[in-house]
N, C-alpha and C positions, 0 to 999 in steps of 0.2 A: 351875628345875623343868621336867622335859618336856612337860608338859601346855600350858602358856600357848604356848610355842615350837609346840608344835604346831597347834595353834589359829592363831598365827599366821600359820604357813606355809601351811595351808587357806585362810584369808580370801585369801592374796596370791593363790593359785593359781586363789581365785574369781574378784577383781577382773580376772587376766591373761587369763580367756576371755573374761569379760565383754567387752574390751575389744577383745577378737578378734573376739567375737563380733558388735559394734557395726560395727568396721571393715568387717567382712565384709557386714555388713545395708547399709552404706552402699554400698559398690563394686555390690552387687547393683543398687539403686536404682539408680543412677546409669548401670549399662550396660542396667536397663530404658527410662528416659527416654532414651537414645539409641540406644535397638532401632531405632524409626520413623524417626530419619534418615537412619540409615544403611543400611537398609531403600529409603530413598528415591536414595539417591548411586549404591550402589553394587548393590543387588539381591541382600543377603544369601542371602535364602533361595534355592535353586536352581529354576529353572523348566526344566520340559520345552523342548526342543530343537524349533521349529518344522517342521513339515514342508518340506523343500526343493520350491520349485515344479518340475512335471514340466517337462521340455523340450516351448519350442513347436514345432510345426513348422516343419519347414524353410523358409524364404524361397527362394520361387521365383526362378531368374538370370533374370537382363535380357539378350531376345538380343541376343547382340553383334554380330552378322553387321549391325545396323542402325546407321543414325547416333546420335551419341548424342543427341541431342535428343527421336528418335524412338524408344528401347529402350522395351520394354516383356518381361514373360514371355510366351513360345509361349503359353501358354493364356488369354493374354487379347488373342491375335492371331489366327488360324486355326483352320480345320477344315479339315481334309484331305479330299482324295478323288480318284480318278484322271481324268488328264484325256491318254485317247485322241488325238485328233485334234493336238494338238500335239506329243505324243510323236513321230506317226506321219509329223508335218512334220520336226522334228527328224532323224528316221532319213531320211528320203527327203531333207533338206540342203537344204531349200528356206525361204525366208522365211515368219515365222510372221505371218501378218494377224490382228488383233487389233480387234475393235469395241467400242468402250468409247460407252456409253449412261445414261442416268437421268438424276439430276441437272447441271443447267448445272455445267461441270469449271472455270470459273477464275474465283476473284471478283474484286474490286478489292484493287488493292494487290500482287497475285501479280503476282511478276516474271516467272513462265510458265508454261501452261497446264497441267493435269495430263495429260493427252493423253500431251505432247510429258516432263514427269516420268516417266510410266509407260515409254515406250519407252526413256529412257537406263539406268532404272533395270531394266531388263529386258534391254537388251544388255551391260550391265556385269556382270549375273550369270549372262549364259548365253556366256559368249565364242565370238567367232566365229559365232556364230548375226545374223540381219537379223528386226528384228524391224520393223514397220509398224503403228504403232498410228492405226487411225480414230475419230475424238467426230463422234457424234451426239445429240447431248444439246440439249435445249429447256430453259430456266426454267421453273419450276413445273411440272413435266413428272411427273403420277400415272402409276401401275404399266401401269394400263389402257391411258392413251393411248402408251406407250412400247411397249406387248405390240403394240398396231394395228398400230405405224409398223415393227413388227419384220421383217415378212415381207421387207417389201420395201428396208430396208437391209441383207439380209441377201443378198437378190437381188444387190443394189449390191454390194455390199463383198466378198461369201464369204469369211468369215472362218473359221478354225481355233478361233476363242476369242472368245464374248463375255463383257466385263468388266460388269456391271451396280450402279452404285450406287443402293439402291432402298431405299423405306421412308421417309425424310423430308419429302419433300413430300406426301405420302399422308397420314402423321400430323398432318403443321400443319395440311391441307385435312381433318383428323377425315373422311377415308375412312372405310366400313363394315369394319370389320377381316376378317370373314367374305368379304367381296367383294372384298378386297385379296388374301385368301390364295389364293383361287381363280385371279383372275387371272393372280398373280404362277405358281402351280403349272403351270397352264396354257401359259403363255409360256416357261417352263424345260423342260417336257416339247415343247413343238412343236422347241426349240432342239435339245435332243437327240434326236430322232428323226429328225434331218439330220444325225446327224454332226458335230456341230458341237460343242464343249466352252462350258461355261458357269462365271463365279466370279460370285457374290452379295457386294457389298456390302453390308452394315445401315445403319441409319441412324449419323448424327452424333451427337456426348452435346455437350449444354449444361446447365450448371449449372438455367438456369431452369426447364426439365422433368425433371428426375433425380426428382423425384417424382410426376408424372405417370404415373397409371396405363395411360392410353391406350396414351401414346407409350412407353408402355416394353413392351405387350404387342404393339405394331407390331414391336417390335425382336423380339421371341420369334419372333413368326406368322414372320420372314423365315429367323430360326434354322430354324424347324420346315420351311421350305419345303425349306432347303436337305440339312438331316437326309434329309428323305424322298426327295428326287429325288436324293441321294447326289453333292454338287455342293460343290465347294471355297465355304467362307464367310471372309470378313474381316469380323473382328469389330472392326468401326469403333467402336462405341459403347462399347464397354469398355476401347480400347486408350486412346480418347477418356477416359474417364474417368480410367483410369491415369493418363494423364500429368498431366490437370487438377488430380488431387492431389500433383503434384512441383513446382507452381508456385502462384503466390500468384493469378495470372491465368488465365483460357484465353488462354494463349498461341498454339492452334491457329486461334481464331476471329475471324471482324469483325465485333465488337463482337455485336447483337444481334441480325444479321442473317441468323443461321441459315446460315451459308457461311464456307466455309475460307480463312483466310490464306495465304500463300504459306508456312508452316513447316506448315500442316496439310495441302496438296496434298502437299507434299511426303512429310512420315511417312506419307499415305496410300497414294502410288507405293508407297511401300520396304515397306509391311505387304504390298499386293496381290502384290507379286514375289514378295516370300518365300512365301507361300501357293503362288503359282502354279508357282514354284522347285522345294520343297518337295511339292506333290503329284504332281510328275514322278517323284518318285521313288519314289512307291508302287508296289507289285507288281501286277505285272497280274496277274487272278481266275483262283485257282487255282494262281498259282506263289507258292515260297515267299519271304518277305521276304528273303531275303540274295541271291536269283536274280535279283532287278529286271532289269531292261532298265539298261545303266548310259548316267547323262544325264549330261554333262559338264555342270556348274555349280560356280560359283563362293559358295561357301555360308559360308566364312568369313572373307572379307575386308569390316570394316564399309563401309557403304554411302557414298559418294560426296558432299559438299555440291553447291547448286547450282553453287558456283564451279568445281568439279571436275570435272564431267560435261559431256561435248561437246553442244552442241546439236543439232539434228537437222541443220540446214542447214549445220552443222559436218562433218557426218558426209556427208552425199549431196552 
């Protein structure tokens, strides 16, 4: 009979989804309870594409023109500004005298005075030029009584150029900063109103006052002197710090005595040259910067170790 037969074939045709239908309930499950692992391995779902960070600025070079012990970047070495009176030796061929003042220039340990560092290091980058560097420098020697003693080494000596490292013994002796600036302004303007050229050292950086407020608005007040009376600076303090963070130690200092080792006289000569180098080559006011006056210098050959440079009594 068709009927039972057909009856038949239905129920089979139920049982076959049925069983489709289980199997398929099943797989479902089972690739829900493995959503979250997998989820977890491999990051199913897709996630937005992070922003790429912008590019930092550029990393300042390290001038090379210096030893390498002593590189740091220009702008955490100098300030520029023209310095007449040496130009003006330079053109007339004649030997440049140089008076170097402030701080006592060689501590212990220094195999040779900065004095006598400043002059190789200044006729190795100006060849053929005689240069005569004089120290007049006292220990614990403030702005004030250096501005006193000025008149009359300047009598002495006539120099073309004085070098002044100034501001740290000021700061240790907590000088009145106001009565520092003055001084100090004072004594750079008597300097220049003789014709004479002038470079400002800052003070030294030591770990132990890098948060000292004092001593780090001495370092400014000496910035600001030199801004205003438009006067070459070496930026002692920062090039000083620079370097403090490329080594585990201050390798520039003795110990906690506030004064330079012989590797920190030395980076010190090679910063002031290159200032004093370097601001020879500025235009004289009113011509245009490609017109300079040309100064023969030696500007990119790096600088010299102690072993390498002739001593003075080598030389004369």
């Amino acid at each position: 009979m068709a009927f039972p037969q057909a009856a038949a074939d239905a129920q089979g045709t139920r049982r076959r989804r049925a069983r489709r239908h289980a199997v398929l309930l099943s797989l479902g499950l089972s690739l829900a309870l493995a959503a979250p692992a997998l989820g977890e391995t491999s990051g199913a779902a897709p996630m937005p594409a992070a922003p790429s960070p912008s590019p930092s600025s550029p990393v300042e070079a390290l001038d090379q023109s210096l030893s390498p012990e002593c590189r740091v970047p220009g702008s955490k070495l100098y300030t520029l500004a023209r310095l007449k009176a040496v130009k003006a030796a330079l053109k007339e061929k004649r030997p440049i005298h140089v008076l170097s003042i402030g701080s006592s220039s060689a501590g212990l340990g220094a195999s040779a005075s900065y004095p006598v560092k400043l002059e190789n290091a200044l006729e190795q980058a100006l060849p053929d030029v005689q240069v005569e560097v004089e120290a007049r420098s006292l220990p614990g020697e403030v702005a004030s009584g250096a501005g006193e003693r000025l008149r009359s080494m300047v009598a002495e000596v006539e120099p073309d150029l004085v070098v002044w490292q100034v501001g740290t013994n000021d700061a240790l002796a907590r000088v009145d900063i106001e009565a520092f600036g003055e001084a100090l302004d004072d004594s750079v303007q008597w300097v220049k109103s003789h014709g004479i050229d002038i470079v400002l050292i800052d003070p030294v950086f030591t770990q132990s006052l890098a948060d000292d407020a004092y001593y780090t608005q001495m370092v400014r007040t000496v910035q600001d002197v030199a801004r205003r009376e438009a006067v070459p600076l070496v930026h002692r303090y920062a090039a000083m710090r620079f370097l403090s963070t490329q080594r585990t130690t201050e390798a520039h200092m003795l110990g906690r005595h506030f004064r330079l080792n012989d590797l920190g006289l030395r980076c010190m000569a090679e910063h002031a040259t290159r200032a004093i180098t370097l601001s020879l080559l500025q235009p004289e006011a009113g011509r245009e910067t490609g017109k300079a006056d040309a100064v023969k210098t030696d500007l990119s050959a790096p600088a010299k170790g102690p072993s390498e440079g002739a001593s003075t009594a080598d030389r004369k």
